[in-house]
N, C-alpha and C positions, 0 to 999 in steps of 0.2 A: 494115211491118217496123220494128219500135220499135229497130233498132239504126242508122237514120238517125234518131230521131231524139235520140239521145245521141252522133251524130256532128254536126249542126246546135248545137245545144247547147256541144258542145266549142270548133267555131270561135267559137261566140260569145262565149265564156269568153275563147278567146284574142285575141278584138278586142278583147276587154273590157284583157286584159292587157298589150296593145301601147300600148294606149289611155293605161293608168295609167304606164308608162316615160315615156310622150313627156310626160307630166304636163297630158292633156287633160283637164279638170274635168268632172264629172257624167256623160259619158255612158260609163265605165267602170262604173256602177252600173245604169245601165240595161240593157245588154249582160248582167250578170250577172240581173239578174232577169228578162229573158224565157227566159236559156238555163236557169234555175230552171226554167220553167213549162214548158218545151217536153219537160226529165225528165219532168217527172210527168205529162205527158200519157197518157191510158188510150188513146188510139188514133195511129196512125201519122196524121203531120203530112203526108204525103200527099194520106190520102184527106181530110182534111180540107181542104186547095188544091182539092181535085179537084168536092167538094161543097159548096162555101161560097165560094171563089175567095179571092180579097185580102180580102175584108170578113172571112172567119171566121177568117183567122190573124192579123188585127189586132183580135179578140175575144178572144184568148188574151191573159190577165192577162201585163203588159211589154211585150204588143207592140207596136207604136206602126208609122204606115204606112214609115216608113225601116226598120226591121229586117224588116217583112213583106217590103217589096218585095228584100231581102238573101235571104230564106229563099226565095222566087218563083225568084229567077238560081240558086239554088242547086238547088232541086226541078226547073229546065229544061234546066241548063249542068253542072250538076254544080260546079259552083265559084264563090265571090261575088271579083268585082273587085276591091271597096273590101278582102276581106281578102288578097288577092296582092299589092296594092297597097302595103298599109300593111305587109305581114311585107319587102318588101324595102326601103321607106324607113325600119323600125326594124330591120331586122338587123343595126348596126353598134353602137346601143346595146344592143341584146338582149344580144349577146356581152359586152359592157362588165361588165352589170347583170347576168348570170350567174356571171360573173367573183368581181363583189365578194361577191353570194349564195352562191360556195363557202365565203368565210370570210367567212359569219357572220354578213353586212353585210343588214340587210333594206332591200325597194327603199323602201319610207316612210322611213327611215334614211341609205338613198341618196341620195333626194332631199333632204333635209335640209339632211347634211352638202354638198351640190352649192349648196347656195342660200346655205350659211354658208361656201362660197370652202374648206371645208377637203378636199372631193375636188372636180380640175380635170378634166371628162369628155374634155375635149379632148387632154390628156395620154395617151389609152387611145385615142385616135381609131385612129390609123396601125395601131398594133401590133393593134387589132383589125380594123382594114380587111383586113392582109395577113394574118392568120391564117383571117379570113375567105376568101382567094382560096386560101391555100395548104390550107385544109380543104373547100373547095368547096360548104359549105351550113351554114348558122346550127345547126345538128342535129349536125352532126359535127365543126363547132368547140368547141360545148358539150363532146360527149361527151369532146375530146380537153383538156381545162380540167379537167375532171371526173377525169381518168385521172391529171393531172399534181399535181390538188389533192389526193388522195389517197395518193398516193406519196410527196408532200411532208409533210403531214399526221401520218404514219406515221412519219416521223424527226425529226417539229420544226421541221423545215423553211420559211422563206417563202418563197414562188413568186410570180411577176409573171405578166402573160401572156406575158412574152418567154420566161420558164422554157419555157413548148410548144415554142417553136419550137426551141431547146436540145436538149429532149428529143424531139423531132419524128422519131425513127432510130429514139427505144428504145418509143415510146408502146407498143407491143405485147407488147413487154416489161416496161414498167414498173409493177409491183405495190408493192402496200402491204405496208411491213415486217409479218413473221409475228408478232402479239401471242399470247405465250405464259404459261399462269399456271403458276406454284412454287408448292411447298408450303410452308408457315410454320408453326409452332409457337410463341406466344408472343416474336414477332419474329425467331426460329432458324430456318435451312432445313432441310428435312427431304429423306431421301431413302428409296427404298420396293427393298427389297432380293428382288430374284426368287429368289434363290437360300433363302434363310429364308421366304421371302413374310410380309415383317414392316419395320415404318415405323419410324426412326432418326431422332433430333435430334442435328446440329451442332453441339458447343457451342461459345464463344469461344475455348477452345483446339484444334478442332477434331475431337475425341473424339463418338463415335458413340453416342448414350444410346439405349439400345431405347426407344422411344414407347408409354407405356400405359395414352393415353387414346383417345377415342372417335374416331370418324371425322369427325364435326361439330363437332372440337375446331379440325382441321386448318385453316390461314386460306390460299386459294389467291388469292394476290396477281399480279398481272398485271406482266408483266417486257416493254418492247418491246424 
């Protein structure tokens, strides 16, 4: 069933991703290059354990006997340690680094700026701790950042993470202002009249000129 093995794959992407937060060097690349190979594989990573054991999955291009022996807990248990391990020891930066990744901020930029003293991670500790418990899982704190970044986003708005918990009443409420486009003519607003079924320009004295140019004349400019 090759949809395990683009779900093996994934976790390894995401160790691979946990890996680069905590800013552990080299073996987030290797992580990514065996979950490379485990895609493209033409047959189920399986039967391949099942005929070949530990020696044939550590024949597979990246894979090295530490990630075999990952893929092994994972084809017998259904779930690898080292990654439940690591997703609850980086769950407090995950949300941090999600956070900054709404606006804009990439995590090599992240890390950057954290080495040049100009973002303090420990500042985001608490307030992501507790939105962590008050959201009850790394997945539904994201999503509820995600809901508040957007909302904010949409009016100009800057948001902290504290902004959640603020908003933490209306999260299901809270949508992105309606972005609406106008019609323009030559900098003028236009408006399109049902009762003529025929398009008018505004002019500065506010007088209604019939419009009698083409329809890819019209400029529809975005109003939030």
């Amino acid at each position: 069933m090759m949809k395990r093995n683009q779900k093996i794959a994934q976790i390894l992407k995401d160790i691979s991703y946990l890996l680069e937060i905590n800013s552990i060097p080299f073996k987030p690349k290797a992580y990514l290059r065996a979950a490379a190979s485990i895609e493209n594989l033409d047959e189920d990573i399986l039967d391949i354990y099942k005929k070949g054991g530990k020696k044939a999955l550590e024949d597979i291009k990246g894979v090295g006997k530490s990630i075999a022996q990952k893929i092994i807990e994972y084809l017998e248990k259904g779930k690898i340690k080292y990654y439940e391990e690591l997703k609850e020891k980086t769950a407090i930066r995950e949300i941090i680094t999600y956070y900054f990744q709404t606006k804009g901020i990439s995590l090599e930029q992240l890390k950057k700026d954290s080495r040049k003293k100009k973002i303090i991670y420990s500042r985001f500790t608490k307030p992501a701790k507790e939105l962590l418990v008050l959201a009850g899982s790394v997945e539904k704190a994201k999503e509820a950042i995600k809901k508040v970044a957007e909302w904010a986003k949409s009016r100009n708005l800057d948001y902290a993470i504290e902004t959640v918990f603020k908003k933490w009443l209306e999260l299901d409420r809270l949508k992105p202002k309606e972005i609406v486009k106008k019609p323009y003519f030559q900098g003028k607003p236009m408006v399109f009249s049902e009762t003529r079924k025929k398009w008018y320009v505004i002019d500065d004295n506010g007088e209604w000129l019939e419009f009698a140019g083409k329809k890819n004349d019209i400029e529809w400019r975005i109003v939030k």
